[in-house]
TORZADO-165806 format. One record per residue (C-alpha): residue in three letters; x, y, z. Coordinates in pm, whole numbers, padded with zeros to 5 digits, always signed. Layout:
residues N
ALAXYZ...
end
This chain:
residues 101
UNK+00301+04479-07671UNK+00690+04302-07660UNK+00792+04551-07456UNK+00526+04584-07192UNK+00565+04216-07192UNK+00941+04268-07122UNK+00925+04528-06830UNK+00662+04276-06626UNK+00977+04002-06684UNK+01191+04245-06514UNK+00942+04372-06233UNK+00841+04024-06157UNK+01207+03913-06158UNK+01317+04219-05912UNK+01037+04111-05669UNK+01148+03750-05681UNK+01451+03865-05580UNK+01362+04110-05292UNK+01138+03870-05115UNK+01398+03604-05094UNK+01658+03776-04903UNK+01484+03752-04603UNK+01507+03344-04586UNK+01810+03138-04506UNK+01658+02766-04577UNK+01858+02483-04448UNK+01810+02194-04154UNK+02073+02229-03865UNK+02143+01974-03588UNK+02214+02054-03243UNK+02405+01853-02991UNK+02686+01569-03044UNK+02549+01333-03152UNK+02197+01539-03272UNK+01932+01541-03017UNK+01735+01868-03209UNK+01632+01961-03548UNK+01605+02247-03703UNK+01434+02296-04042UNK+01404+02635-04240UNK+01207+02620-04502UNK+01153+02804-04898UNK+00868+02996-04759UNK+00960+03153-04433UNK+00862+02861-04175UNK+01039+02682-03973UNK+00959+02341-03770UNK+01208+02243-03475UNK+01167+01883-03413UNK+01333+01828-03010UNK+01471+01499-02933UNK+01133+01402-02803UNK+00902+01484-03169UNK+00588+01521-02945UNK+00696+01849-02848UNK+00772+01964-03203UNK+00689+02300-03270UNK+00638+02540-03578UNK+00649+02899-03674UNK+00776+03143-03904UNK+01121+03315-03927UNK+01261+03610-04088UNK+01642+03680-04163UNK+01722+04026-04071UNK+02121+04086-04194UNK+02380+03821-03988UNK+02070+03727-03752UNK+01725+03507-03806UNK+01400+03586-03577UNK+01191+03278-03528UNK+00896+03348-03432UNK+00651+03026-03255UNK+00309+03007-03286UNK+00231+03211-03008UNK+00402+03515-03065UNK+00731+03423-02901UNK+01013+03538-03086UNK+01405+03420-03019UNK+01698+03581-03255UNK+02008+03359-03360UNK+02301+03470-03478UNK+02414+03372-03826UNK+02786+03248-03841UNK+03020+03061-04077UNK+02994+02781-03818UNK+02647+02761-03828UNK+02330+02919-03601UNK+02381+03073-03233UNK+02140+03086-02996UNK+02056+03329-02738UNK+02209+03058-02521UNK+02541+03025-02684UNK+02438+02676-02851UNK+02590+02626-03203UNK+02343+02487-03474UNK+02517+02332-03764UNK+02399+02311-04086UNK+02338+01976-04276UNK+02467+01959-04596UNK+02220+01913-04868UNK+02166+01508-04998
end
């Protein structure tokens, strides 16, 4: 009984693990000063709040190596580059991260 208990620790651990390496959470700012937000969340979505928030928009994202595909609500997907300076977009625009509070 211990030890089936045991190996469903482990299996459950190993999954945890597996389906979290395709997130990067984190907010990044574009622009200086900020005019955009970026937010990637725990569970895969993102929201990306422009500097007019009427046109904020939502979707989900999934890391794929050095590169993130967001993908908007309808079906659009754009690919950013994952750097030690932040995000790159298609357009050469550098995302920065904002350090955790």
């Amino acid at each position: 009984m211990k030890i089936e208990i045991i190996i469903i620790g482990i299996i459950l651990v190993s999954l945890s693990g597996c389906m979290n390496a395709n997130i990067y959470p984190g907010t990044f700012k574009l622009g200086d000063p900020p005019t955009q937000t970026l937010e990637l969340r725990d569970d895969g979505t993102y929201i990306l709040i422009p500097a007019d928030a009427s046109h904020t928009s939502k979707g989900t994202y999934v890391r794929r190596g050095d590169k993130l595909e967001l993908t908007g609500v309808f079906g659009l997907t754009s690919v950013m580059n994952i750097t030690d300076k932040g995000l790159i977009g298609t357009n050469g625009n550098l995302w920065v991260r904002v350090p955790n509070s």
